[in-house]
C-alpha positions as CSV (number, residue, x, y, z in Angstrom):
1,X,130.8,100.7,152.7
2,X,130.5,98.1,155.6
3,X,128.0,97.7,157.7
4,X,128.7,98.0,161.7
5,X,127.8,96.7,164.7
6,X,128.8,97.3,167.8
7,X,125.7,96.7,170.5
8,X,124.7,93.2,170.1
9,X,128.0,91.7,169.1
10,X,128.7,89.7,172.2
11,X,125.4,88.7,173.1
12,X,125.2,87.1,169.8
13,X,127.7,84.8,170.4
14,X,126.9,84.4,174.2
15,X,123.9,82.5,174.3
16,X,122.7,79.9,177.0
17,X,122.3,76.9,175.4
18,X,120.6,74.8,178.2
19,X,118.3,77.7,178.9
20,X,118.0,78.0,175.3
21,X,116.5,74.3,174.8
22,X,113.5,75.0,177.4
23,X,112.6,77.8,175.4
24,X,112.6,75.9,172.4
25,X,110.2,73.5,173.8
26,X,108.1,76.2,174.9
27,X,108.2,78.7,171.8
28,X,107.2,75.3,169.5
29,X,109.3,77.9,166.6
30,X,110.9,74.9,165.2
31,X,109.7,73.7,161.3
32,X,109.0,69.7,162.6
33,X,107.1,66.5,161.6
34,X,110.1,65.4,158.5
35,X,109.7,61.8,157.7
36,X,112.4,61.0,154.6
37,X,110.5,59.2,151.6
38,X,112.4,56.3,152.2
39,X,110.1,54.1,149.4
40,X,111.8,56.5,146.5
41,X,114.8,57.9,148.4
42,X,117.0,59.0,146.5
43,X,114.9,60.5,144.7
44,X,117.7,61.6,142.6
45,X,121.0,60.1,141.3
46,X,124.3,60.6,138.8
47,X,123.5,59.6,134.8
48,X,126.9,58.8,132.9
49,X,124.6,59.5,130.1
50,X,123.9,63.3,130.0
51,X,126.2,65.1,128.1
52,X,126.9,68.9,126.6
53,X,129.9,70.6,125.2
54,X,131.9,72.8,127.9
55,X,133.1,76.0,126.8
56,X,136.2,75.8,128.8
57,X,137.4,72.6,128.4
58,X,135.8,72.8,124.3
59,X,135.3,69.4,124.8
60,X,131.6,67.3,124.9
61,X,131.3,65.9,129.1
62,X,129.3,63.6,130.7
63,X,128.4,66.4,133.1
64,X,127.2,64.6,135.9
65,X,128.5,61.2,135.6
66,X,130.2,61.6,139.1
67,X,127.9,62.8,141.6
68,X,124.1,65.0,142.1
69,X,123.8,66.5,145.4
70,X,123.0,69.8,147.5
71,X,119.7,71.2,145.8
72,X,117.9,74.2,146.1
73,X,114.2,74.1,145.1
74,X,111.3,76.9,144.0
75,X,107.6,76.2,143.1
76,X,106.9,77.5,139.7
77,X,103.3,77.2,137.8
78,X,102.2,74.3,140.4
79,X,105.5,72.7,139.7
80,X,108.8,71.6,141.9
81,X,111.9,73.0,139.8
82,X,115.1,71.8,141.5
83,X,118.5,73.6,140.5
84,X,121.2,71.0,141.7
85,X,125.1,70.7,141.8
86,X,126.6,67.9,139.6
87,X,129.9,66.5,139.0
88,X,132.0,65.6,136.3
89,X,135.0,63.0,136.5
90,X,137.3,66.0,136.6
91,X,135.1,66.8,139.4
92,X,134.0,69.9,138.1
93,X,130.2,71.3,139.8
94,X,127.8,72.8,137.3
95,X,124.5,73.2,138.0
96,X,121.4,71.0,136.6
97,X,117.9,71.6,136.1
98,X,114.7,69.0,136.8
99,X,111.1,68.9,137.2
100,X,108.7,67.7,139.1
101,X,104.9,67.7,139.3
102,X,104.9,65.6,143.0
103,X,108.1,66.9,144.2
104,X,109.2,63.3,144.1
105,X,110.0,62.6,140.9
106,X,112.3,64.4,138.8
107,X,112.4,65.0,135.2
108,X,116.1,66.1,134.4
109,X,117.3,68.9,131.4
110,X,119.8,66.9,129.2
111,X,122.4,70.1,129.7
112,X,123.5,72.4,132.9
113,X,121.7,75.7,133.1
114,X,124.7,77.0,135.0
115,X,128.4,76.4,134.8
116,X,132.0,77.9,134.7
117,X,132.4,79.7,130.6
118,X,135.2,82.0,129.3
119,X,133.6,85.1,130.9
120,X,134.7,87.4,133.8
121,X,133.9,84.4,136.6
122,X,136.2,82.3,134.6
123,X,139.1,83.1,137.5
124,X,136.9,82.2,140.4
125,X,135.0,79.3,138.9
126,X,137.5,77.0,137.3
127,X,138.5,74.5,137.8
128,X,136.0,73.8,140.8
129,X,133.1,75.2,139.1
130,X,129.6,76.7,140.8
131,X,128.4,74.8,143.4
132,X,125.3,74.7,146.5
133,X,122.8,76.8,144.8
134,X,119.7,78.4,147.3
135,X,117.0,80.5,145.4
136,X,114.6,83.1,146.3
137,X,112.1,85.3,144.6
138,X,112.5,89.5,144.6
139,X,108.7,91.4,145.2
140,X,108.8,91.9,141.1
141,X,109.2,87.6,140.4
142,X,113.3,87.7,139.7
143,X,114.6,84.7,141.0
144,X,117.8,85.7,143.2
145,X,120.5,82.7,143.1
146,X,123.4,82.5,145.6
147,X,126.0,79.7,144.9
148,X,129.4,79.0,145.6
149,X,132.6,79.3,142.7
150,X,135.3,77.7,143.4
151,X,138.8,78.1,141.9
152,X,140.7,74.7,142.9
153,X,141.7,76.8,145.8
154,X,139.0,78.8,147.8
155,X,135.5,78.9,148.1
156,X,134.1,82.3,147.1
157,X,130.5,83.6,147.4
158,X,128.6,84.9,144.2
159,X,125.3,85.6,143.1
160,X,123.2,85.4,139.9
161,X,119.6,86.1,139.1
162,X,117.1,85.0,136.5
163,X,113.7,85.4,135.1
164,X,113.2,81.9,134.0
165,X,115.7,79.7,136.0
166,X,117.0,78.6,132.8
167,X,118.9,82.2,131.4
168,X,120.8,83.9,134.4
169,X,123.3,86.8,134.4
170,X,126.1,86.6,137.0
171,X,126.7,89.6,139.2
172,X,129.8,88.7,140.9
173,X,131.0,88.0,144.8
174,X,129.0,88.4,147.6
175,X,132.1,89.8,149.3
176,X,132.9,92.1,147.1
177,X,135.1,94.3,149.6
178,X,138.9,94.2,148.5
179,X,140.0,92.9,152.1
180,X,137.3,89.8,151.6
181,X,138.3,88.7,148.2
182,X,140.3,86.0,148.7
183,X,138.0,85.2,152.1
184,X,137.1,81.7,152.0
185,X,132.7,82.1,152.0
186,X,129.6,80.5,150.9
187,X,126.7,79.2,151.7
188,X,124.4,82.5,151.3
189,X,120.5,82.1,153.1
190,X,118.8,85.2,152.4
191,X,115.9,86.6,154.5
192,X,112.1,85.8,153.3
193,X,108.6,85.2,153.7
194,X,106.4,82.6,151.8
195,X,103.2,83.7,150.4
196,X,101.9,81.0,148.7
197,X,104.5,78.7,147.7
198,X,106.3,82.0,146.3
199,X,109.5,82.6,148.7
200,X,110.1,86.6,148.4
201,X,112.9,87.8,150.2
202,X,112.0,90.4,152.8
203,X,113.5,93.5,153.5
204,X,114.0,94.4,157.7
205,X,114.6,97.9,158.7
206,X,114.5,99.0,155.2
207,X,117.1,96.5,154.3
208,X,117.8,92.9,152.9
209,X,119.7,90.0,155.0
210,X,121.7,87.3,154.3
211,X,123.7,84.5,156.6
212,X,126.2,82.9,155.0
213,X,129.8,81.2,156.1
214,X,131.1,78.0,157.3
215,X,132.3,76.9,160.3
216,X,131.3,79.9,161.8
217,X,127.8,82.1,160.4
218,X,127.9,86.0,159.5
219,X,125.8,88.4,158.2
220,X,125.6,91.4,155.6
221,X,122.6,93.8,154.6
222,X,121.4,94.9,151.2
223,X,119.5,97.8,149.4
224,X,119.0,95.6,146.0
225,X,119.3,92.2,146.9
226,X,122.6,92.4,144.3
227,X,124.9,94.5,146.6
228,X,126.1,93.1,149.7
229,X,127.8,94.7,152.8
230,X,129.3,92.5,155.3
231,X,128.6,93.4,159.0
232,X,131.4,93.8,160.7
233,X,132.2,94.3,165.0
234,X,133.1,98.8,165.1
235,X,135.6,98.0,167.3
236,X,138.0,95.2,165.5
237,X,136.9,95.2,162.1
238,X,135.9,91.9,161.7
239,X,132.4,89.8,160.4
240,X,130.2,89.2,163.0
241,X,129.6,85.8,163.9
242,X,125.6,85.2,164.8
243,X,126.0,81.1,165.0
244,X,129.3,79.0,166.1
245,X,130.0,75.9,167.2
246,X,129.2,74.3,170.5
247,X,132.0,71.8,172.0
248,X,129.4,68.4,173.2
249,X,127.0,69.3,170.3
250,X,126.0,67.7,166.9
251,X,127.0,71.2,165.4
252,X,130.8,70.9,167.2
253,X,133.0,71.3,164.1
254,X,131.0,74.1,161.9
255,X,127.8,75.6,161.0
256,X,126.3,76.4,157.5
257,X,123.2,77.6,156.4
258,X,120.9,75.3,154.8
259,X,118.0,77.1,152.6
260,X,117.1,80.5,153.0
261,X,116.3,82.1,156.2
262,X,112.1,81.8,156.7
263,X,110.6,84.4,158.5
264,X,107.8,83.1,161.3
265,X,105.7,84.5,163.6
266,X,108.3,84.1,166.2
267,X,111.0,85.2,164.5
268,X,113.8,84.3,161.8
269,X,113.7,80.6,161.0
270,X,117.4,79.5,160.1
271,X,117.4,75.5,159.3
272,X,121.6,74.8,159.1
273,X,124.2,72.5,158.3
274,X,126.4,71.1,160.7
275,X,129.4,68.8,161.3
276,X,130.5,66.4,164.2
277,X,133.8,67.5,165.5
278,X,136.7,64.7,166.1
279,X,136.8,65.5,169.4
280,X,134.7,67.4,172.1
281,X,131.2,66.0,169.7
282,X,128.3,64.6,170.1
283,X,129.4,60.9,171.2
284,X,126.2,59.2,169.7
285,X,127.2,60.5,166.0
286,X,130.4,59.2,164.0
287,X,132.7,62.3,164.0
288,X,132.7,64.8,161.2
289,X,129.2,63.3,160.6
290,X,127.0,66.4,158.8
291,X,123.4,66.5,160.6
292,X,121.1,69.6,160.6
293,X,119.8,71.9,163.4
294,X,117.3,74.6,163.5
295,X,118.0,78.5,164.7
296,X,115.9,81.6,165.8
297,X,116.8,85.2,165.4
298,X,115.3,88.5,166.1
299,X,112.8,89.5,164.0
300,X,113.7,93.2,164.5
301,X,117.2,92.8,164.9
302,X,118.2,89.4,162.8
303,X,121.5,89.7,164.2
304,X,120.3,88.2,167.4
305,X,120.1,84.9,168.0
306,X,117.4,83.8,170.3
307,X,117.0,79.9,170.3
308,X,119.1,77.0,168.8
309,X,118.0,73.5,169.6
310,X,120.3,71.2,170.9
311,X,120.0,68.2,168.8
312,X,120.1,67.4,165.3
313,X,116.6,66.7,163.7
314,X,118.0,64.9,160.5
315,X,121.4,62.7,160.0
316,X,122.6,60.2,157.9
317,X,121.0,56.4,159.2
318,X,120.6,55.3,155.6
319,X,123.4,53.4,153.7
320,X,123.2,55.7,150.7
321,X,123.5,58.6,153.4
322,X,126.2,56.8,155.1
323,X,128.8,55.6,152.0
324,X,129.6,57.7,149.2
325,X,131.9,60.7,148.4
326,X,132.0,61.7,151.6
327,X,130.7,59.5,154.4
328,X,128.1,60.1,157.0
329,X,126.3,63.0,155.0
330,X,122.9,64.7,155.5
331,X,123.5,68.3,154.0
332,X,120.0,70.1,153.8
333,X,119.8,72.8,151.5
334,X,116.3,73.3,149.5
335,X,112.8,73.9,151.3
336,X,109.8,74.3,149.4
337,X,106.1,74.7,150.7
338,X,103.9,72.3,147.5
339,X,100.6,70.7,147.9
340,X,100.0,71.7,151.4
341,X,103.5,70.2,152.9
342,X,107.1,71.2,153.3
343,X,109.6,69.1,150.7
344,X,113.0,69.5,151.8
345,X,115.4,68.3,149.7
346,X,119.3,67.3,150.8
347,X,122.2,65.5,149.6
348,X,123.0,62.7,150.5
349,X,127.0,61.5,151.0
350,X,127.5,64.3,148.4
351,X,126.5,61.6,145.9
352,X,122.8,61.6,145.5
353,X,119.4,63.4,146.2
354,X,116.9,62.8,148.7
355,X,113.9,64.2,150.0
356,X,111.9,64.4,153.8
357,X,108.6,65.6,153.7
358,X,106.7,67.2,156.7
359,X,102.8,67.9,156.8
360,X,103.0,70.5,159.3
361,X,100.6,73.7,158.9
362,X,102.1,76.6,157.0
C-alpha cells in the first residue's frame, strides 16, 4: 500500500521564505552554538593499513585506503560508536566501526562491520557498495540502520538493524514498491526523540516517519520501523516533496537529510545537506559547494514544513574541507547528545572526518 496525501501537498512546497526567516529568529527552534574542533580536525582519516578479505572480490583489501567520510554516530555504555563509509581503490564503500570515550578520538575495528557479500543485496550493492549510514534506537534497544547500496548505477535506499552494531541483518529497500525500484533514493532520517543520549525513533499518529531523497526531500510512514510506504500526492501519484530547492539560496542545487529528524518542543528538527547550484546560488559560496541548513516541520502533521532558515550554519572554510575527492564539502550526517553537548560529526571533501561541537542545552 502507499500512503496518500492530498490536503497539505501544496502548502508544503509553498512556503514563504522571507517570512519564514523572521520566524526563525523568533521561534529560536534552530540546534546552534557549533564551533568545529579545529585543534584535532579531522578527527578522522583513510589507513592504507587496515585490511580484511572481501567475499566478493575473494581477495584480502586495504578497505579504506582511499577515503573515510559521512558518519553516523550513537552513544552506547557512556561511549561515542561511529559507523562510517570507507573506500577502497576500486572505490568500493563499506562501512567501518570506531570508538571513542571523548567523541574526539577514535579507536578504529581492523575489519568493516558492513559491506556488499554474495547474499540477496549482492545486485544492489556491488560494485558501489553500502554507503551514508544514520542510526537510531527502536523503544525495545534495536539499533535501526538506513544506508545507501549502490550498484555502479543508481543509488537505492535499504535498511538493516542490529543488536550490537557489530552483527546486522539486512532487510532490503526502503522503496520497496515495484514502480520505485529502480528510483534513484537515499539518505533516510527517521523521526525521534532523545532521552538521554539514547535516540528512539518516535512514532506520530500511530505511525513512524522518515525523510529521505536528494535533490528534492519526501516522505513515507511505518508500522515496524522495517516496512516503509512512500507518501504519495492522491491526485498524480507521485512522492511528496516536503523540502526543495530555493534559486538565490545556499540549498539551490539539492537537499538531503543529514542525521535523523529530532523532535523539539517546537516541532520536527530536520538538520540537511545542501548543494550550491552553478547558477541562480548563493554568490558568496563556490558553486556546487555542500553547506548545511536547518528545517522545522509539524509536529502533528510532519509533512508540513514550518520554518527553514535562509543561510547555511556550516561550510567548507578549511583546506581539508576545501580539496579532496570532491571539493568544497561539508556533508553533515551524525548527531549525538555526550557529556552534556551535541557532537556532530561530517565529512569532509568526502575524504576525511571531522567534528563541530555545540554546548547548547538539551
Amino acid at each position: 500500500m502507499l500512503l496518500l496525501f492530498t490536503i497539505y501537498w501544496i502548502g508544503c512546497n509553498s512556503v514563504d521564505n522571507k517570512t519564514k526567516h523572521a520566524n526563525t529568529e523568533s521561534l529560536n527552534w534552530t540546534l546552534d552554538g557549533f564551533v568545529k574542533a579545529d585543534e584535532d580536525n579531522p578527527i578522522m582519516a583513510p589507513d592504507n593499513i587496515l585490511s580484511f578479505e572481501c567475499p566478493v572480490r575473494e581477495q584480502i583489501l586495504n578497505w579504506e585506503e582511499r577515503n573515510v567520510l559521512n558518519p553516523t554516530a550513537v552513544v552506547k555504555d557512556d561511549l561515542v560508536y561511529m559507523i562510517y563509509r570507507a573506500q577502497d581503490n576500486f572505490m568500493t564503500s563499506r562501512l567501518g566501526l570506531a570508538v571513542s570515550k571523548d567523541g574526539i578520538h577514535f579507536e578504529k575495528q581492523a575489519a568493516p562491520v558492513f559491506f556488499p557479500e554474495n547474499d540477496d543485496m549482492k545486485i544492489f550493492e556491488w560494485p558501489g557498495g553500502v554507503e551514508d549510514p544514520r542510526i537510531v534506537e527502536s523503544e525495545e534497544g534495536t539499533y535501526v540502520m538506513t544506508y545507501t547500496s549502490y550498484d555502479g548505477q543508481t543509488a537505492r535506499l535499504c535498511l538493516a538493524t542490529s543488536k550490537d552494531l557489530v552483527s546486522w541483518t539486512k532487510h532490503g529497500l526502503v522503496l520497496s514498491q515495484d514502480k520505485y525500484r529502480d528510483t534513484w533514493s537515499k539518505a533516510g532520517a527517521i523521526v525521534s526523540r532523545k532521552e538521554g543520549s539514547r535516540i528512539i525513533a518516535t512514532r506520530i499518529n500511530g505511525k513512524y516517519w522518515m525523510y529521505f531523497g536528494d535533490t528534492d526531500l519526501y516522505i513515507a510512514t511505518s508500522e515496524d520501523l522495517i516496512h516503509w510506504e512512500v507518501a504519495e500526492d492522491g491526485e498524480n501519484g507521485r512522492m511528496v516533496s516536503v523540502l526543495h530547492p530555493r534559486k538565490g539560496y545556499f540549498d539551490s542545487r539539492l537537499v538531503e537529510p543529514g542525521p535523523y529528524a529530532l523532535i523539539r518542543d517546537e516541532g520536527i528538527l530536520l538538520i540537511y545537506n545542501a548543494s550550491n547550484a552553478a547558477n541562480y546560488n548563493d554568490p558568496a559560496l563556490p558553486k556546487f559547494t555542500y553547506a548545511a541548513g536547518q528545517a522545522l516541520y509539524d509536529l502533528e502533521n510532519p509533512f508540513k514544513l514550518l520554518d527553514r532558515t535562509d543561510t547555511h550554519f556550516i561550510h567548507p572554510d578549511k583546506d581539508y574541507e576545501r580539496v579532496g575527492e570532491v571539493n568544497e564539502v561539508c556533508f553533515v550526517e551524525g548527531l549525538v547528545y555526550f557529556k552534556n553537548k551535541w557532537f556532530l560529526y561530517y565529512g569532509t571533501a568526502d575524504s576525511k572526518i571531522a567534528v563541530t561541537v555545540s554546548e547548547e542545552p538539551e
